[in-house]
C-alpha positions in Angstrom: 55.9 73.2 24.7 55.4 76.6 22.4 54.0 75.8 19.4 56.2 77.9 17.6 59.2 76.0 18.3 57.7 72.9 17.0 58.7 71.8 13.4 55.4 71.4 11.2 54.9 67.7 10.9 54.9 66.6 7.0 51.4 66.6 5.1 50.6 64.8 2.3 49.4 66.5 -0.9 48.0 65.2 -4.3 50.3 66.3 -7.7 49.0 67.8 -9.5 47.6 66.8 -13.2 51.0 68.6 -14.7 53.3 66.5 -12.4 51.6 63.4 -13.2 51.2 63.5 -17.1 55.2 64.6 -16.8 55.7 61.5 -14.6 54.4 59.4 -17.2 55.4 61.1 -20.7 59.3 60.8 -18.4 58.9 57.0 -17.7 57.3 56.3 -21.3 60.3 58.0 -22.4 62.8 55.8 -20.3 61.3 52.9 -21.6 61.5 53.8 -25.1 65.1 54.3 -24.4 65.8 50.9 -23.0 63.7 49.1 -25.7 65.4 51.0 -28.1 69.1 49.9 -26.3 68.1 46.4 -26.2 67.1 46.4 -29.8 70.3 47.8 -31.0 72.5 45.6 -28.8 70.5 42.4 -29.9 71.1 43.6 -33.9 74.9 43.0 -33.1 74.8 39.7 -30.7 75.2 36.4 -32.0 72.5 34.3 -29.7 73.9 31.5 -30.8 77.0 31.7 -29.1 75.1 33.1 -26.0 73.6 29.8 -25.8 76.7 28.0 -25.2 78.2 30.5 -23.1 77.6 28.2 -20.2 79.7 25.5 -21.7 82.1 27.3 -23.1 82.6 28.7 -19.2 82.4 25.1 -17.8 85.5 24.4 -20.5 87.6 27.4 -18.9 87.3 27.0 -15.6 88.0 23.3 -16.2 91.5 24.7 -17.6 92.2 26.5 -14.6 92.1 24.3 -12.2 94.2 22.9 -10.7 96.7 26.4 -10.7 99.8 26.2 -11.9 101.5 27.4 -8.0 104.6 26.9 -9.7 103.9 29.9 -11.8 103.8 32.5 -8.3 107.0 33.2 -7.1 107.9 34.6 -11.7 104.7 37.0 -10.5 106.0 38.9 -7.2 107.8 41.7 -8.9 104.9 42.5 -11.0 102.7 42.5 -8.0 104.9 44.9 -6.3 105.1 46.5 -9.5 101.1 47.1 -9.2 101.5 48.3 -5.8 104.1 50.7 -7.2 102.1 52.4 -9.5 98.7 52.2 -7.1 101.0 54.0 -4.6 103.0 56.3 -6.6 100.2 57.5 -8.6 98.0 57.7 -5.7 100.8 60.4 -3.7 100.9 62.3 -6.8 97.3 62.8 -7.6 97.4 64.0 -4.0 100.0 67.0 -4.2 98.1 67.9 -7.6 94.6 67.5 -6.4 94.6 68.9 -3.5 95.4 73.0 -4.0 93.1 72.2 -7.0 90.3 71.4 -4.8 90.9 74.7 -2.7 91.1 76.5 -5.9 87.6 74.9 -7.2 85.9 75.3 -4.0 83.5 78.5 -4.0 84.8 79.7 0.1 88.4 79.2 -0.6 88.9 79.8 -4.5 90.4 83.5 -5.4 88.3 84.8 -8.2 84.9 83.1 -10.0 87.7 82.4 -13.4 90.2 80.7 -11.2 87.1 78.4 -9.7 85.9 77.5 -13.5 89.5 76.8 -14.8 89.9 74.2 -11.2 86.5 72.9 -12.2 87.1 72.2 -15.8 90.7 70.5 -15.1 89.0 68.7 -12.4 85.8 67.5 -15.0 88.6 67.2 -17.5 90.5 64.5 -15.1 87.1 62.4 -14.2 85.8 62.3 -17.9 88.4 60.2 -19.6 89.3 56.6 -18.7 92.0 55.5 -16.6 92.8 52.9 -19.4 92.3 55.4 -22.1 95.3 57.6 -20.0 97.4 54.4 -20.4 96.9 54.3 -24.1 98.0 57.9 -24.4 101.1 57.3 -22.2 102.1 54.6 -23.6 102.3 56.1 -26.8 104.1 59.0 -25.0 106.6 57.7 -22.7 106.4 53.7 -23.8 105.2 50.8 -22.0 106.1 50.4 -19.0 105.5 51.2 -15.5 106.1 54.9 -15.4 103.1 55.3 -18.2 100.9 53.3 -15.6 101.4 56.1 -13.3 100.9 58.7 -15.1 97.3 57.1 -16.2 96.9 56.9 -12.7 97.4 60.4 -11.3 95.7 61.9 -13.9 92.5 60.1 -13.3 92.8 60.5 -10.0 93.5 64.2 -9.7 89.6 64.9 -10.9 88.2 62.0 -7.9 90.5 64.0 -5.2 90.1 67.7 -6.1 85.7 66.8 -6.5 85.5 65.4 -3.2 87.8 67.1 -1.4 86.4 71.0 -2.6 82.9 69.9 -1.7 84.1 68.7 1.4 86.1 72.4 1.9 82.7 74.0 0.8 80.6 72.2 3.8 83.2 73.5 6.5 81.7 75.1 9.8 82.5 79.2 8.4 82.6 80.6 11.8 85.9 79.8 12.6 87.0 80.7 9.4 85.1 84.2 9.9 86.4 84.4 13.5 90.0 84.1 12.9 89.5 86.7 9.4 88.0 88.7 12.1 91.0 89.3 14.4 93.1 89.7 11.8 94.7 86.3 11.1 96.9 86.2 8.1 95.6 84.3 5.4 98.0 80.8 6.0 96.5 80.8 9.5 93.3 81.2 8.4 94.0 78.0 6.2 96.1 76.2 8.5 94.0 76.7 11.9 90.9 77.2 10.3 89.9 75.6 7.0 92.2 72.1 6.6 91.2 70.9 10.4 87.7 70.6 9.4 88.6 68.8 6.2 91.5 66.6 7.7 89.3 63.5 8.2 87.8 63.8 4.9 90.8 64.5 3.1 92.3 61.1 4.7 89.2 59.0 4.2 89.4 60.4 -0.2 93.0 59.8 -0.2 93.0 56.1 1.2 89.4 55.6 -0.9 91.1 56.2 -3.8 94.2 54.0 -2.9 91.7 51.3 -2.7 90.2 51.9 -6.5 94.1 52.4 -7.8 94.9 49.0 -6.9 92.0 47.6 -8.3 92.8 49.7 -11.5 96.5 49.3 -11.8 95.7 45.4 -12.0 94.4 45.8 -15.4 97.1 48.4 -17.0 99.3 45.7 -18.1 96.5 45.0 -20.9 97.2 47.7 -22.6 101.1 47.8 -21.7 101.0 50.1 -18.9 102.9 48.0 -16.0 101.7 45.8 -13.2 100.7 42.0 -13.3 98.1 42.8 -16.3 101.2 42.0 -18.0 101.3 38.5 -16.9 98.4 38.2 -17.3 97.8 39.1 -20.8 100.6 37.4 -21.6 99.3 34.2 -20.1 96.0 34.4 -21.8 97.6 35.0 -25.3 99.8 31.8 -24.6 96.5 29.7 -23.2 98.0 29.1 -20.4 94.8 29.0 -18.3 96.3 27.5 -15.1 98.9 30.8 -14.9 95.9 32.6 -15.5 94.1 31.1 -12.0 97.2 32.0 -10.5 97.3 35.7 -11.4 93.5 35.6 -10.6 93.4 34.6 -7.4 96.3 36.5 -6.3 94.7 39.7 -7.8 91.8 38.6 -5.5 94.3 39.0 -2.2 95.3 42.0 -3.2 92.5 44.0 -3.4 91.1 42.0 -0.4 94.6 43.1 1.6 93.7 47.2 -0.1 90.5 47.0 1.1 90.9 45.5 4.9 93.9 48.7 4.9 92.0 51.4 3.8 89.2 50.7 5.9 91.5 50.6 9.5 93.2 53.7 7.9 89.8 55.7 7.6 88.5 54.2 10.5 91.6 55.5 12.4 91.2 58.8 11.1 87.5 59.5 11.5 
């Protein structure tokens, strides 16, 4: 075997006096930090109740059982309302999110200010809430379920277009360069070229965050935004703990069923 071929094996080197004093000033720093987070969430804590949280919990869960079954079939539409707004939300945060990924992504993006204004819609999308969105549309458009979509798409529009441009920016070039070469026009070059390669990752984001908006749309109701959070705000305002089991365990089904069908869908697909 030539030796030059042969990839060095690792060594093992001491830091240096610089690295290790910054190693330590870092995690004295950290620590500071946590003390000081601790300190200021204990200031505002009432122990007192923390010591009886674990009656307190014994005392609910004592109300919820045995569920009120009786309660189910007055919660289908809102499930199917929550599926509605995953769904919906989901499709739309696609067709926005995905030319903003190609315009974000450095090999596909048409000009360096085009990439930063894709980048700072995209950052724009991920830094607010998805419950904070259904504040906002509710305000806008009323409660409802159509404000629970917006929230939604507009949350997910950052997730999609991140993932998806750094998948586009990992793509195999040489096809890319090979088709440019011969003189492809440019919708070849993106059709036969670029979105084969991202295809399987562009399935696997979309289902992925199908999963997550079902989780998320269970909980817009709280705020007015749709879905069985209604029902179930609604049902904790009125104590009525055993509806509240109910809602719980069939939000526990749901996410279970999301889960089991986005996993064969990217399994299919990869």
């Amino acid at each position: 075997m030539n030796p030059a071929t042969t990839s060095p094996s690792p060594s093992w080197r001491k830091r240096t006096s610089k690295a290790v004093l910054l190693g330590w000033v870092a995690g004295l720093f950290f620590f500071a930090l946590l003390v000081a987070a601790f300190r200021q969430i204990s200031a505002g804590t009432e122990w007192i109740f923390v010591a009886d949280a674990h009656r307190q919990a014994g005392d609910l869960i004592a109300r919820m059982v045995p569920p009120r079954w009786s309660y189910l079939p007055s919660l289908v539409q809102s499930l199917l309302d929550t599926l509605h707004i995953a769904t919906l939300g989901t499709f739309a945060a696609i067709f926005l999110g995905t030319p903003l990924a190609f315009l974000a992504a450095k090999n596909t993006s048409p000009h360096p200010l085009v990439r930063q204004a894709a980048l700072l819609l995209i950052v724009s999308s991920r830094s607010i809430n998805t419950l904070i969105w259904a504040i906002l549309f509710v305000i806008i458009v009323g409660p409802g379920v159509l404000a629970g979509i917006f929230a939604i798409t507009l949350r997910s529009v950052g997730f999609i277009g991140k993932l998806l441009y750094e998948a586009i920016e990992e793509i195999a070039p040489d096809p890319v360069e090979a088709m440019r070469a011969v003189g492809a026009p440019p919708p070849s070059v993106f059709v036969y070229g670029i979105f084969p390669q991202v295809f399987p990752a562009f399935i696997g984001i979309s289902v992925f965050r199908w999963d997550i908006n079902v989780r998320e749309s269970t909980i817009l109701g709280l705020v007015g935004a749709g879905g069985i959070g209604l029902q179930l705000d609604a049902s904790v305002n009125a104590l009525q703990w055993s509806q509240v089991s109910v809602i719980l365990l069939l939000v526990l089904l749901m996410v279970i069923f999301s889960e089991w069908l986005s996993a064969k869908v990217r399994g299919f697909a990869i």
